[in-house]
PDB file of N, CA, C and O in Angstrom, chain B, residues numbered from 101:
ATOM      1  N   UNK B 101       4.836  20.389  -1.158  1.00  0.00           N
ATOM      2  CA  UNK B 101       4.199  19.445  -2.046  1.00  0.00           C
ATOM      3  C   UNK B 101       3.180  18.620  -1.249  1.00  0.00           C
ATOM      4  O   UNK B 101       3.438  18.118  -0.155  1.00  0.00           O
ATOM      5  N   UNK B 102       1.903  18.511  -1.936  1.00  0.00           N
ATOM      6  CA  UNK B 102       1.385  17.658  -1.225  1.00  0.00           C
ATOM      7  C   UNK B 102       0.797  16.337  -2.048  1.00  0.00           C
ATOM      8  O   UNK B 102       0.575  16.441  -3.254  1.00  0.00           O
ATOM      9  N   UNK B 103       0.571  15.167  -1.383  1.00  0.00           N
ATOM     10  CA  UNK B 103       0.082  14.014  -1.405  1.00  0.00           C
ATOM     11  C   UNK B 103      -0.645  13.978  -2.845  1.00  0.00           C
ATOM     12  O   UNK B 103      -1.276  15.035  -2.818  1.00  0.00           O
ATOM     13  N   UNK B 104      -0.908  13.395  -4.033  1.00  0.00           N
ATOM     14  CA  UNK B 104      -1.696  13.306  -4.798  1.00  0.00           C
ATOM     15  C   UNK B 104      -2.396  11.738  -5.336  1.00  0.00           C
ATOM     16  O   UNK B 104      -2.316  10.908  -6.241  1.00  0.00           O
ATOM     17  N   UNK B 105      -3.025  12.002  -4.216  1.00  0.00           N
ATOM     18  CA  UNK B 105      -4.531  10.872  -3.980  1.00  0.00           C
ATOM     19  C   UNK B 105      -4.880  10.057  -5.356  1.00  0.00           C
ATOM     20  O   UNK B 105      -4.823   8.836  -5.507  1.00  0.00           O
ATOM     21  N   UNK B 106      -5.212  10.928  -6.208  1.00  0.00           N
ATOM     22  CA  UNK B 106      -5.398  10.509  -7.410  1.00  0.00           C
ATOM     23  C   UNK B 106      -4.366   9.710  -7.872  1.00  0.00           C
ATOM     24  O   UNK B 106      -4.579   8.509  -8.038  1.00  0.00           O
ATOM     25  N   UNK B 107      -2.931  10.345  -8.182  1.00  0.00           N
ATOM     26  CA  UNK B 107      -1.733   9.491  -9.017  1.00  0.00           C
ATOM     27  C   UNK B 107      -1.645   8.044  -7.572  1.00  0.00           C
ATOM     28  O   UNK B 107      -1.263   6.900  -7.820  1.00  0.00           O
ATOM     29  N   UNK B 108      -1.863   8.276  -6.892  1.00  0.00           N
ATOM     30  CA  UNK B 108      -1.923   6.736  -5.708  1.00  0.00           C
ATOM     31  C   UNK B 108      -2.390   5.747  -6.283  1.00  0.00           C
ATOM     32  O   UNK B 108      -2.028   4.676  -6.769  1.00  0.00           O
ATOM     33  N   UNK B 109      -3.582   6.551  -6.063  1.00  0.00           N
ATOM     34  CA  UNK B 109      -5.114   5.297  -7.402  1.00  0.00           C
ATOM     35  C   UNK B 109      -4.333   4.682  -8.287  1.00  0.00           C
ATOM     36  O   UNK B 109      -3.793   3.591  -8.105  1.00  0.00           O
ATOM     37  N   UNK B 110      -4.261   5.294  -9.164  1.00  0.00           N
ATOM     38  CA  UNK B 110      -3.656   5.209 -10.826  1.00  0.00           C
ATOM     39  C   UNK B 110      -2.685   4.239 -10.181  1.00  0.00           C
ATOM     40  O   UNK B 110      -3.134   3.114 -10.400  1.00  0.00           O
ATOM     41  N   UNK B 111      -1.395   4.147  -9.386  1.00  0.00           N
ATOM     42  CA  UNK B 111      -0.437   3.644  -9.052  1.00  0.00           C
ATOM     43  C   UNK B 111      -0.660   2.309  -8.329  1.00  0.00           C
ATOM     44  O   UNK B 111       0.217   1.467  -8.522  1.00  0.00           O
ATOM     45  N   UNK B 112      -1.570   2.008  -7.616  1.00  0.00           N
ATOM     46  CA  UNK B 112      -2.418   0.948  -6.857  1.00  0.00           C
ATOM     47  C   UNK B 112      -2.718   0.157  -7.944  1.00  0.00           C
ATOM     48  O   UNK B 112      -2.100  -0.903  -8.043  1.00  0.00           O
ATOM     49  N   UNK B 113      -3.906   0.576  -9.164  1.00  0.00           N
ATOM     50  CA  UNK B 113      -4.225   0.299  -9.807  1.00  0.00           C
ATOM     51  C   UNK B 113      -3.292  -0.281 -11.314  1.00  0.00           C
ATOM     52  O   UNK B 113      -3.788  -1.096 -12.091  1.00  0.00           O
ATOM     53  N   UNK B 114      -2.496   0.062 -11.423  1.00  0.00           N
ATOM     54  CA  UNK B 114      -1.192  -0.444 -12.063  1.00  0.00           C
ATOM     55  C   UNK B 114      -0.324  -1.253 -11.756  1.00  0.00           C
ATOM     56  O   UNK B 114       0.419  -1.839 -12.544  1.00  0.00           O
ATOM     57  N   UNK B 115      -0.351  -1.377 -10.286  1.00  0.00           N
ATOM     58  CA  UNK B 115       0.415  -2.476  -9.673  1.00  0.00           C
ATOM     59  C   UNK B 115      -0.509  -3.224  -8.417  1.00  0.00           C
ATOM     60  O   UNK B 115      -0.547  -3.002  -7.206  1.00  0.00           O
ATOM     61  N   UNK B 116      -1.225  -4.206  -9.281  1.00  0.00           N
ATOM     62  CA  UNK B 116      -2.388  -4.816  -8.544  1.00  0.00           C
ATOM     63  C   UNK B 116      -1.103  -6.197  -8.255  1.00  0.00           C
ATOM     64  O   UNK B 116      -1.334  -6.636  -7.129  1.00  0.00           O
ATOM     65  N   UNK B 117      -0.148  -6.803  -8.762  1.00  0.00           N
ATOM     66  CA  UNK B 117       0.371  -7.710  -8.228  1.00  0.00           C
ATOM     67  C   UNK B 117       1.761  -7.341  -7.204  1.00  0.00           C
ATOM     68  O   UNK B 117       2.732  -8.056  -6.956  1.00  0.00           O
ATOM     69  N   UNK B 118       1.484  -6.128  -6.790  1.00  0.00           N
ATOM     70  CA  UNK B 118       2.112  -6.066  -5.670  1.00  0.00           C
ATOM     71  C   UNK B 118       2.015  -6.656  -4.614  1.00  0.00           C
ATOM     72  O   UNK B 118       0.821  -6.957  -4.605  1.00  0.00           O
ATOM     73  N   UNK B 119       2.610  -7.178  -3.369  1.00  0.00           N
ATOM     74  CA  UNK B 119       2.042  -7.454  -2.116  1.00  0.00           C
ATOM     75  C   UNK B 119       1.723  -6.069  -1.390  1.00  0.00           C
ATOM     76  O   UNK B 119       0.861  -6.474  -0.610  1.00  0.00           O
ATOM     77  N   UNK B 120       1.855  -4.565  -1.099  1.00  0.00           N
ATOM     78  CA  UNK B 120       1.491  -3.940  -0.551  1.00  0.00           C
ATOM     79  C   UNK B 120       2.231  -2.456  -0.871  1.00  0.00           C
ATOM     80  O   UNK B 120       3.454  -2.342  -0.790  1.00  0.00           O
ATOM     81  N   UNK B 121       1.348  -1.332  -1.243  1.00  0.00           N
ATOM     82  CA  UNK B 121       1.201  -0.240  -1.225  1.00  0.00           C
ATOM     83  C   UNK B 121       1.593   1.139  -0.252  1.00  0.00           C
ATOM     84  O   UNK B 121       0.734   1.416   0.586  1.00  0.00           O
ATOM     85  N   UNK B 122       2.445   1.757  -0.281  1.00  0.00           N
ATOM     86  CA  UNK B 122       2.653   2.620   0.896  1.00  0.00           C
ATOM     87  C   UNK B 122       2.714   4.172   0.389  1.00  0.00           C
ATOM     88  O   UNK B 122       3.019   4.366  -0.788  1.00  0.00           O
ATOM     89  N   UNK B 123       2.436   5.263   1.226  1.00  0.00           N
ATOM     90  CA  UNK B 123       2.768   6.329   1.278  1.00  0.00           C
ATOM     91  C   UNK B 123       3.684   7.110   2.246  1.00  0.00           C
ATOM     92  O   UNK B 123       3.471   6.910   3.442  1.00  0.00           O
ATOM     93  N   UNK B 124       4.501   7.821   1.971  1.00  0.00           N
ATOM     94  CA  UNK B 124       5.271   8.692   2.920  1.00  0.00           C
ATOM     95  C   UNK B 124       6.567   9.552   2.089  1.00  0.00           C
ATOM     96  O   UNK B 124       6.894   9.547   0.903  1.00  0.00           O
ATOM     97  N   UNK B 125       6.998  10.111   3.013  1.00  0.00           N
ATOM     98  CA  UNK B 125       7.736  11.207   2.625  1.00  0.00           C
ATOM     99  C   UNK B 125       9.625  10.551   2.417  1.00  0.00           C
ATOM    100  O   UNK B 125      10.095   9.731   3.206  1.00  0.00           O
ATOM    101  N   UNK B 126      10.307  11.047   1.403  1.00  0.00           N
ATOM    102  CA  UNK B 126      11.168   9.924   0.720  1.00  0.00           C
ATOM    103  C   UNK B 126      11.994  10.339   1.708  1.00  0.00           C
ATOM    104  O   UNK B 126      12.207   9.347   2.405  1.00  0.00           O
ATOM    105  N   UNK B 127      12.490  11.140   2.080  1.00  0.00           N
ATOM    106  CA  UNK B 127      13.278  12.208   3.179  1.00  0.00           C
ATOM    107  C   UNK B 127      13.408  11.553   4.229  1.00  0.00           C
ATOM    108  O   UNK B 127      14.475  11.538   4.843  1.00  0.00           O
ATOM    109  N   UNK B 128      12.159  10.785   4.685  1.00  0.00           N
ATOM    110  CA  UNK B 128      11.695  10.408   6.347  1.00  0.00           C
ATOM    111  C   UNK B 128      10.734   9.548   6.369  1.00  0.00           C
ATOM    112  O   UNK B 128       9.536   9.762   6.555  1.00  0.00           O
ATOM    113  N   UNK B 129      11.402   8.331   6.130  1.00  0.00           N
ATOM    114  CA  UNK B 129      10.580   7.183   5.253  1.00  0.00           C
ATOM    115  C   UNK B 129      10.023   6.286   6.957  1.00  0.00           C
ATOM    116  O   UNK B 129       8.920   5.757   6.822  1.00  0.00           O
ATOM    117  N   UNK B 130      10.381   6.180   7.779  1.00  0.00           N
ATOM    118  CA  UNK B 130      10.986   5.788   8.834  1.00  0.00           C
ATOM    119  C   UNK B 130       9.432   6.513   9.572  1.00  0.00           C
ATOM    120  O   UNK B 130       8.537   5.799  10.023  1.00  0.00           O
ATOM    121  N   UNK B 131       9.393   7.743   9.565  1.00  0.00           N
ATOM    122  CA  UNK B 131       8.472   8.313  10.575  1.00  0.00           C
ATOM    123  C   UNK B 131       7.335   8.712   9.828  1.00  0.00           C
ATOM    124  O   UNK B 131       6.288   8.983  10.416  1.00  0.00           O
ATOM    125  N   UNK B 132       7.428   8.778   8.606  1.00  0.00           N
ATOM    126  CA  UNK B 132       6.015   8.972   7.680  1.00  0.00           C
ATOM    127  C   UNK B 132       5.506   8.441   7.154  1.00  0.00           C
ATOM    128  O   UNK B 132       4.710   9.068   6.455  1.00  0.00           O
ATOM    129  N   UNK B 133       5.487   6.903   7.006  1.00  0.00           N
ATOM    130  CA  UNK B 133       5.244   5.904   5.889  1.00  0.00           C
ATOM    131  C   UNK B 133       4.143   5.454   6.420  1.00  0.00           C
ATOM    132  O   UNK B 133       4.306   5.550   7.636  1.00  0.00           O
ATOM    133  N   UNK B 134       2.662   4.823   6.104  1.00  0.00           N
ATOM    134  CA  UNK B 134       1.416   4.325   6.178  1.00  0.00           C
ATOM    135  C   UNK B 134       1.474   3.542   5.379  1.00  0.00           C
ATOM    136  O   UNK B 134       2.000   3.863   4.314  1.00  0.00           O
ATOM    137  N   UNK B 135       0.825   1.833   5.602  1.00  0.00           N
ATOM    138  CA  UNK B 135       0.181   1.250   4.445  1.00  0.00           C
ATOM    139  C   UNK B 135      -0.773   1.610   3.581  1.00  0.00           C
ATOM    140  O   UNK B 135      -1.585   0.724   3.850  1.00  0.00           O
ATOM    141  N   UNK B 136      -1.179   2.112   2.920  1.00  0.00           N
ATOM    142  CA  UNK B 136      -2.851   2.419   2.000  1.00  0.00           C
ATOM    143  C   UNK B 136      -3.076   1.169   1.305  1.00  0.00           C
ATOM    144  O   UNK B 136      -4.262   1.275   0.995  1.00  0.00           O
ATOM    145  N   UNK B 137      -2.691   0.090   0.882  1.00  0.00           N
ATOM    146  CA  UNK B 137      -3.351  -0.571   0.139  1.00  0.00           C
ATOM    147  C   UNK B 137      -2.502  -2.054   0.269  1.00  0.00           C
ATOM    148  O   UNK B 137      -1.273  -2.003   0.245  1.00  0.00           O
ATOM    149  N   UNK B 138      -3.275  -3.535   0.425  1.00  0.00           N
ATOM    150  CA  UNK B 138      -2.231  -4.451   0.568  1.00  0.00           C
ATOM    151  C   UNK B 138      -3.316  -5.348  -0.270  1.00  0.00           C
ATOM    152  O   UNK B 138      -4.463  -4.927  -0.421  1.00  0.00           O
ATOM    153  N   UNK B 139      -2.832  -6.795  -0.886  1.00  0.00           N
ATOM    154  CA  UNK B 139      -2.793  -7.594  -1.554  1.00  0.00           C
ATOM    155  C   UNK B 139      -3.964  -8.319  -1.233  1.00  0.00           C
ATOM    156  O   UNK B 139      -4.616  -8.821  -2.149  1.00  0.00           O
ATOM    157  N   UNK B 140      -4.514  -8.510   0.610  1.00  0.00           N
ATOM    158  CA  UNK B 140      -4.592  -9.214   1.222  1.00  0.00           C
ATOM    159  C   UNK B 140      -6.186  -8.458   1.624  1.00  0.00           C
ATOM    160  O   UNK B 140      -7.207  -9.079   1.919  1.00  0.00           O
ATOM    161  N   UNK B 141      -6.031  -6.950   1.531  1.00  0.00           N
ATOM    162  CA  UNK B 141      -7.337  -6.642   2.171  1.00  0.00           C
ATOM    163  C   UNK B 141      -7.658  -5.317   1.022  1.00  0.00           C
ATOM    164  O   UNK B 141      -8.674  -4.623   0.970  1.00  0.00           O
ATOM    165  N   UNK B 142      -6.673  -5.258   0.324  1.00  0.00           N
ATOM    166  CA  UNK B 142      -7.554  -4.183  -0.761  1.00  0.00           C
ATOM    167  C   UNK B 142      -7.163  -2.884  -0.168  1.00  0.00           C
ATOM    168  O   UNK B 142      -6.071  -2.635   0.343  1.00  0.00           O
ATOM    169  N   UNK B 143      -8.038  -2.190  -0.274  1.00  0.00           N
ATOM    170  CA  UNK B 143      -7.444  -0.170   0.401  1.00  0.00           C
ATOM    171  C   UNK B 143      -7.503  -0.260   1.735  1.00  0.00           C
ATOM    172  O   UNK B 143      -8.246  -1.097   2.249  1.00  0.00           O
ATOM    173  N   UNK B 144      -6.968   0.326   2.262  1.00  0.00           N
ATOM    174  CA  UNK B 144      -6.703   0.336   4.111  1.00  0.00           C
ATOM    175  C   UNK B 144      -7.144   1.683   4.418  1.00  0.00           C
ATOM    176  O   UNK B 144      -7.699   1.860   5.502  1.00  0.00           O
ATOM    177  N   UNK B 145      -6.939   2.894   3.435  1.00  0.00           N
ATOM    178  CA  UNK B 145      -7.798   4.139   4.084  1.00  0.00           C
ATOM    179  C   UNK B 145      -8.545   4.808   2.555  1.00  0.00           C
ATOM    180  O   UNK B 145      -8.303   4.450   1.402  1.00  0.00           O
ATOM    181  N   UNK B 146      -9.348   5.699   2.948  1.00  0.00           N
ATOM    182  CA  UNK B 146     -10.115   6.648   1.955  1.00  0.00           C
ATOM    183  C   UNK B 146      -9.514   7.130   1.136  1.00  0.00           C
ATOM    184  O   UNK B 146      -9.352   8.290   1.516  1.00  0.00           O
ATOM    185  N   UNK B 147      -8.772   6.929  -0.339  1.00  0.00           N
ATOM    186  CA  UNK B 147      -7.814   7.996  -0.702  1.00  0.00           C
ATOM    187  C   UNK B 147      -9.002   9.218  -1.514  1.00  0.00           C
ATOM    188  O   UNK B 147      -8.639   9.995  -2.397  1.00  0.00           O
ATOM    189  N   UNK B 148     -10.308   9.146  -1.014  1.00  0.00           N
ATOM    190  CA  UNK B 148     -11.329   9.933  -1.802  1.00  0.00           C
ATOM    191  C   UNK B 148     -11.337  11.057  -0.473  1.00  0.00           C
ATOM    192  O   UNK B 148     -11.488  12.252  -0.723  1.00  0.00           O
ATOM    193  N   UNK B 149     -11.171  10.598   0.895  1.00  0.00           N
ATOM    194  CA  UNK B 149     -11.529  11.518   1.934  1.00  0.00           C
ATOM    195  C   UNK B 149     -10.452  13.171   1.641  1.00  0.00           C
ATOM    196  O   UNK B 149      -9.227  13.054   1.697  1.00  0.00           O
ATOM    197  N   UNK B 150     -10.866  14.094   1.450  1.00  0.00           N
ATOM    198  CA  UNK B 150     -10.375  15.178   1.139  1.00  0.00           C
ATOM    199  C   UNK B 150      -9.706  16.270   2.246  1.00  0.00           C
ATOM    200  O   UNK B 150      -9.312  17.436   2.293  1.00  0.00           O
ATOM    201  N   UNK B 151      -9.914  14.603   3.444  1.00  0.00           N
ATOM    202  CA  UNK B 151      -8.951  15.333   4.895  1.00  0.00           C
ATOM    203  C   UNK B 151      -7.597  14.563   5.093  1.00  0.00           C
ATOM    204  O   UNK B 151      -6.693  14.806   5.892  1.00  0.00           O
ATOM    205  N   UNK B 152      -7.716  13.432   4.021  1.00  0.00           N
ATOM    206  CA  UNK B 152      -6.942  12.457   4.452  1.00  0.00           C
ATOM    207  C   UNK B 152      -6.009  13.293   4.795  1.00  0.00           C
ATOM    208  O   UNK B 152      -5.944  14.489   4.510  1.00  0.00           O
ATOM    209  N   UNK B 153      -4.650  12.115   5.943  1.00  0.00           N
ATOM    210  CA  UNK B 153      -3.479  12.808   6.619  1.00  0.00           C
ATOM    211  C   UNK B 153      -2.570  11.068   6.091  1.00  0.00           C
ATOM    212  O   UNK B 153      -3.339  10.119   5.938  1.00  0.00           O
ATOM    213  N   UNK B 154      -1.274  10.842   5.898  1.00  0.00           N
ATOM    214  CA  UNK B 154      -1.017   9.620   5.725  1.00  0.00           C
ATOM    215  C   UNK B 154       0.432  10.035   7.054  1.00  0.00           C
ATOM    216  O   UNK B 154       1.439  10.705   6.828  1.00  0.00           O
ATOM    217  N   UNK B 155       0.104   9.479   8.149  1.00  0.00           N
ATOM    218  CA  UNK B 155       1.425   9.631   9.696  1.00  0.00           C
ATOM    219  C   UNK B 155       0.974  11.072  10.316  1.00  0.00           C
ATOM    220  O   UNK B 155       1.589  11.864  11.029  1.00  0.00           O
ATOM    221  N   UNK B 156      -0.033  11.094   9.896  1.00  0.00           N
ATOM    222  CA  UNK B 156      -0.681  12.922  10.327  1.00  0.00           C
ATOM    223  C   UNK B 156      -0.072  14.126   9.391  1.00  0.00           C
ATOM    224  O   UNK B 156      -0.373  15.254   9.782  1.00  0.00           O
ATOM    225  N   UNK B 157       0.755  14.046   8.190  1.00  0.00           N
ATOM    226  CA  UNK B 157       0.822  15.287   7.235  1.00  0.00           C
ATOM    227  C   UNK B 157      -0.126  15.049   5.790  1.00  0.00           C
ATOM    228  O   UNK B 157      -0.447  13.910   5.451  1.00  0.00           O
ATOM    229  N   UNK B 158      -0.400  15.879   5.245  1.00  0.00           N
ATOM    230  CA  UNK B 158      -1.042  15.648   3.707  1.00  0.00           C
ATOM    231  C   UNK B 158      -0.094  15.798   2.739  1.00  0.00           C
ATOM    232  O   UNK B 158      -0.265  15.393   1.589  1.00  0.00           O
ATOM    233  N   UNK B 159       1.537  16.711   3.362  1.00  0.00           N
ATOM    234  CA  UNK B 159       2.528  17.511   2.512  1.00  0.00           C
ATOM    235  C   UNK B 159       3.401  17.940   3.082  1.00  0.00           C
ATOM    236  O   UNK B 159       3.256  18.388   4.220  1.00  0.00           O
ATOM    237  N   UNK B 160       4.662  17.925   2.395  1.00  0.00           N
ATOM    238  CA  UNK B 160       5.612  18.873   2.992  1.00  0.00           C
ATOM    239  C   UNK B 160       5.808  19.797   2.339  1.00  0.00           C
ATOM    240  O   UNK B 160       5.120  20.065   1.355  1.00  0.00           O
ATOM    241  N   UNK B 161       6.779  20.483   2.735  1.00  0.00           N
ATOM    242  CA  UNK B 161       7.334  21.868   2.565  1.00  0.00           C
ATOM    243  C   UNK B 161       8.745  21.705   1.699  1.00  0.00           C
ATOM    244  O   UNK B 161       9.082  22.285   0.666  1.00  0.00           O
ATOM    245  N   UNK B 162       9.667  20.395   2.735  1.00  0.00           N
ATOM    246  CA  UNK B 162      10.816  20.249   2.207  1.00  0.00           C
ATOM    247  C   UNK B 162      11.272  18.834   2.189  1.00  0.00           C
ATOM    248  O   UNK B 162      12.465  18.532   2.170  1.00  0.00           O
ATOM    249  N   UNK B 163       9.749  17.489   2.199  1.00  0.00           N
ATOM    250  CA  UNK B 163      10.135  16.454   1.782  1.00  0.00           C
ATOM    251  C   UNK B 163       9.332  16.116   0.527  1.00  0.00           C
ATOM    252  O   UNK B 163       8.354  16.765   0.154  1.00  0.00           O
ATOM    253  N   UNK B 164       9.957  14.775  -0.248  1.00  0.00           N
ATOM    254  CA  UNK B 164       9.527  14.617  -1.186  1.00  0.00           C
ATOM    255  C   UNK B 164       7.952  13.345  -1.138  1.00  0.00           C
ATOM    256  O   UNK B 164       8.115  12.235  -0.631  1.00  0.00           O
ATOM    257  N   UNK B 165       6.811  13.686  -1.624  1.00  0.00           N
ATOM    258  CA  UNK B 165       5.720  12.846  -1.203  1.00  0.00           C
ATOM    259  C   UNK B 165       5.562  11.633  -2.166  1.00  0.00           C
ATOM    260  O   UNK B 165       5.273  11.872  -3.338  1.00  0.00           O
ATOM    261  N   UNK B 166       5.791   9.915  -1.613  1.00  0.00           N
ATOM    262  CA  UNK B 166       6.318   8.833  -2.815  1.00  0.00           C
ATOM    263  C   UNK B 166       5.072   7.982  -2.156  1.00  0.00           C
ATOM    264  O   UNK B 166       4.334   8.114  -1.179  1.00  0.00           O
ATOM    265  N   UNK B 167       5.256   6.958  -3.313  1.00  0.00           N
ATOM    266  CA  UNK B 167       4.281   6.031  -3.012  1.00  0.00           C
ATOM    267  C   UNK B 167       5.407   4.552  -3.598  1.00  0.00           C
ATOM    268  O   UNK B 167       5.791   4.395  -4.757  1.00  0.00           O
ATOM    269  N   UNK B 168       5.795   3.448  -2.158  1.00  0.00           N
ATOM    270  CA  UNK B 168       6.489   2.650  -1.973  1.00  0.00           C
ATOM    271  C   UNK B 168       5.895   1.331  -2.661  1.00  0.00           C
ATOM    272  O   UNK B 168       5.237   0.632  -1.891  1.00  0.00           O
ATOM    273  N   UNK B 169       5.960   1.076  -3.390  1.00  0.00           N
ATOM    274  CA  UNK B 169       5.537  -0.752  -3.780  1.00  0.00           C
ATOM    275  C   UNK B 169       6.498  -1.473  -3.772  1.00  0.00           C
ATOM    276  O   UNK B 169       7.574  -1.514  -4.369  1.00  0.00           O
ATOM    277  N   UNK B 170       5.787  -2.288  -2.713  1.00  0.00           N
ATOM    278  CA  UNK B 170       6.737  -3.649  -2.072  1.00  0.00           C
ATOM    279  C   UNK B 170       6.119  -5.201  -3.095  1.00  0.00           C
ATOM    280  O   UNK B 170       4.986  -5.653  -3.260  1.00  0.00           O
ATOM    281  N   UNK B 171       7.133  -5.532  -3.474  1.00  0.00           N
ATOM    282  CA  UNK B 171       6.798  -6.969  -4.068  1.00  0.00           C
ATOM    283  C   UNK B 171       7.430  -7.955  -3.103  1.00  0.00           C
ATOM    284  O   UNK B 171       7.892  -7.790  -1.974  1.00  0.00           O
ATOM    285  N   UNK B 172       7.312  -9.062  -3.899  1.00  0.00           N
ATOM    286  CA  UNK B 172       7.609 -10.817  -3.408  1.00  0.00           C
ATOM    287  C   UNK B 172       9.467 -10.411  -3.140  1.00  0.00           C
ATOM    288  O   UNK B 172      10.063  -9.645  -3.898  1.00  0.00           O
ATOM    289  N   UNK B 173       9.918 -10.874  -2.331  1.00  0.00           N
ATOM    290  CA  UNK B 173      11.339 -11.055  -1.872  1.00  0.00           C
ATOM    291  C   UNK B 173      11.986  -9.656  -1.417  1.00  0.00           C
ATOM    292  O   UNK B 173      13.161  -9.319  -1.564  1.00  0.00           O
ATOM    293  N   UNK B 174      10.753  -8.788  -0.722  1.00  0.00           N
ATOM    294  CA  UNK B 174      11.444  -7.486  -0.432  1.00  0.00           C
ATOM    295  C   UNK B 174      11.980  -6.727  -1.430  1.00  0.00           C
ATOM    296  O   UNK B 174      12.918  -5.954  -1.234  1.00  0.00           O
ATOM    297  N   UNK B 175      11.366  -6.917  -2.659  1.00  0.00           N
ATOM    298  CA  UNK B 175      11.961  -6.017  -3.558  1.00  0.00           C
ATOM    299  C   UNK B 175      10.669  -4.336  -3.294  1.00  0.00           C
ATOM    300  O   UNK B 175       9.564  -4.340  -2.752  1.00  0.00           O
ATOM    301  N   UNK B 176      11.278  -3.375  -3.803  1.00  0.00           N
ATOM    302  CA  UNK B 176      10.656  -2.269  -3.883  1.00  0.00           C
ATOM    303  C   UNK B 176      10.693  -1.132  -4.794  1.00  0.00           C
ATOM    304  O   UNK B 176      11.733  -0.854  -5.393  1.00  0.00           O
ATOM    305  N   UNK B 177       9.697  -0.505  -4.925  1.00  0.00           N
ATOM    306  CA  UNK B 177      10.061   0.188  -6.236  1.00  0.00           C
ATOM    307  C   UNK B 177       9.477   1.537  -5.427  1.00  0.00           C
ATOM    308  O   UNK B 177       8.736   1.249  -4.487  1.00  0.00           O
ATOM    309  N   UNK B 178       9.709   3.001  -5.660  1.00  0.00           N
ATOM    310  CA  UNK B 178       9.526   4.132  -4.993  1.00  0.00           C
ATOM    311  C   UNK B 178       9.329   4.908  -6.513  1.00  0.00           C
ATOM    312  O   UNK B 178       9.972   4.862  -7.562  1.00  0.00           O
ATOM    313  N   UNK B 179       7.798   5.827  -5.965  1.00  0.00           N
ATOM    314  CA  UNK B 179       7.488   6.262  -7.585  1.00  0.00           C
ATOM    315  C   UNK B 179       6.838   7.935  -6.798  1.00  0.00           C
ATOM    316  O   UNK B 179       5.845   7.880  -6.072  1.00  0.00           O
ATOM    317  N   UNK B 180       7.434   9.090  -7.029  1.00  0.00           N
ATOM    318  CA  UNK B 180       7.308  10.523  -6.837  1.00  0.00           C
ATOM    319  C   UNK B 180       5.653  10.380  -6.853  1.00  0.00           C
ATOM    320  O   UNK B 180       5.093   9.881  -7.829  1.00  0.00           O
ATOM    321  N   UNK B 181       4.900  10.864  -5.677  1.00  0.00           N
ATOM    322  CA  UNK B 181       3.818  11.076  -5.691  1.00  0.00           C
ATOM    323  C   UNK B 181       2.761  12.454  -5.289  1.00  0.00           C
ATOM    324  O   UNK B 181       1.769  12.290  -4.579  1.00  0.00           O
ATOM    325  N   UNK B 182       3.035  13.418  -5.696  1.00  0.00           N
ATOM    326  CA  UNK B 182       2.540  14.352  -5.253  1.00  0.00           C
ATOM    327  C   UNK B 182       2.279  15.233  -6.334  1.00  0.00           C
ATOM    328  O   UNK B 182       2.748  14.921  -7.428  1.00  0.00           O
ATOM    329  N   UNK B 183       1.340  16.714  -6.186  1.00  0.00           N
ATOM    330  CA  UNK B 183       1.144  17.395  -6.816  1.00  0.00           C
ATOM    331  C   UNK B 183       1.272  19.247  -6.758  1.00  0.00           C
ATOM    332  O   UNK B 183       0.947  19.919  -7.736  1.00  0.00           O
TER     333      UNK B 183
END
């Protein structure tokens, strides 16, 4: 499965009162996770660049690809992101 850039957008864009945006693999949250988007500075990488890598993969094989929104008091919500 890999990364789907687009449903990120859409997901960023739906949760504009988040404090901050993440991508990585649900499996291996620990060694794959990147910020893409925070409260404070807006997008942190290209999700248009068509090389993007988010911890250096685009996809796995046998993890699942999520996009993490962190709110106010450490709460978090994890939403299946890939295509």
């Amino acid at each position: 499965m890999k990364y789907d850039y687009n449903k990120a957008k859409k997901i960023i864009e739906d949760n504009k009162n988040a404090e901050q945006i993440s991508l990585g693999m649900l499996e291996d949250l620990g060694w794959t996770t990147d910020v893409i988007w925070n409260k404070k500075e807006g997008f942190l990488v290209n999700l248009d660049n068509p090389n993007l890598e988010i911890s250096g993969i685009d996809g796995s094989n046998w993890a699942t690809p999520v996009a993490i929104i962190e709110g106010k008091w450490g709460k978090k919500k994890i939403i299946e992101c890939y295509k």
